[in-house]
N, C-alpha and C positions, 0 to 999 in steps of 0.2 A: 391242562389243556388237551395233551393227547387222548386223557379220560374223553372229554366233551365229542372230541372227532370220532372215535369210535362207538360210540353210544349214538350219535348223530348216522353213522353206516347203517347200525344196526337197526336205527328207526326207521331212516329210508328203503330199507331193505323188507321190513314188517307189513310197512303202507304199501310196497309195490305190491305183496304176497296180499294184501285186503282189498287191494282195488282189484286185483285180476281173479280174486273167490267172486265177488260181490255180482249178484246177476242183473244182469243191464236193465234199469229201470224204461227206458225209450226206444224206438225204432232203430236210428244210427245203422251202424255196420251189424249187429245181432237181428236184425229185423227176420229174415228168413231161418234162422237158425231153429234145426229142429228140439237142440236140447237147450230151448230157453230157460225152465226152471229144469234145473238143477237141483235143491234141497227141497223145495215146495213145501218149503217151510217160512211163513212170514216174518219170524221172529229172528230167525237166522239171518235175513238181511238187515235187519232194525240193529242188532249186535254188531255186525261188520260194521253200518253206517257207523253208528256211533264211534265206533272204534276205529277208525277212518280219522275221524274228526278230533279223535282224541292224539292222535297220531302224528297230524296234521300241527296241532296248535304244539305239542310236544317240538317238532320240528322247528315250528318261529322260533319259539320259546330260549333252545339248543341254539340255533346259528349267533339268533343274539347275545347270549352268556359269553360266543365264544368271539366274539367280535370285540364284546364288550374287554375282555380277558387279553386280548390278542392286542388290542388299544391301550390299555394301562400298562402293558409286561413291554410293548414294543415290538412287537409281532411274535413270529413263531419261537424265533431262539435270538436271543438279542448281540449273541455272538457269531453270526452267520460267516463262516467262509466266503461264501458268494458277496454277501454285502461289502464286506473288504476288499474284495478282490476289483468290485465297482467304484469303492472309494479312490483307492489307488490309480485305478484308470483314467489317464488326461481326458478330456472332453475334447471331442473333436470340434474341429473349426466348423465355422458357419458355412464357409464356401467349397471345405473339402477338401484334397490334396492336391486340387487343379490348380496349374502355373496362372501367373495374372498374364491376361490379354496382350496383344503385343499392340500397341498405338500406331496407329497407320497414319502416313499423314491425307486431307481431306483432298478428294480430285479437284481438280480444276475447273472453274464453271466453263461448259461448251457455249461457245458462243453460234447462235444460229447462220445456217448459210443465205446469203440472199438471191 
């Protein structure tokens, strides 16, 4: 599984470096930009695109493996210190450590003056 996580960085890390080559098909924030093409080459963005994409579905592909992996094994390490350490821990009350209310007895009805 650790394989999975660090192949999963290294993908994420691939697409960020392809989306920020890739030169901005539309207006958005590049709109006045004087060095819009960049490669001024067409094929060169058609390669990035695609590779974008391939990149992209690699990434689904990856979380789900490890999801899937992570749900049959029982998560990351199925002998977690920390989980233990949760186990063992009472569950706190519902109302907290606050003392119960003190019962007052109810006033007197005032009777109006005439």
């Amino acid at each position: 599984m650790l394989f999975l996580i660090l192949l999963l960085i290294i993908i994420c890390v691939a697409l960020a470096i392809f989306v920020l080559v890739q030169n901005p098909k539309g207006g958005g924030l590049s709109a006045g930009s004087s060095a819009s093409n960049m490669f001024g080459v067409q094929r060169t963005g058609d390669v990035l695109e695609k590779g974008t994409w391939i990149l992209l579905t690699l990434i689904v592909v990856i979380t789900l493996s490890i999801t899937t992996v992570a749900k049959n094994s029982g998560g990351a390490s199925g002998d977690s210190k920390i989980q233990e350490q949760l186990d063992r821990t009472p569950a706190p009350s519902p109302l907290g450590n606050r003392p119960a209310p003190a019962t007052t007895p109810a006033p007197a009805p005032v009777k109006p003056v005439k």
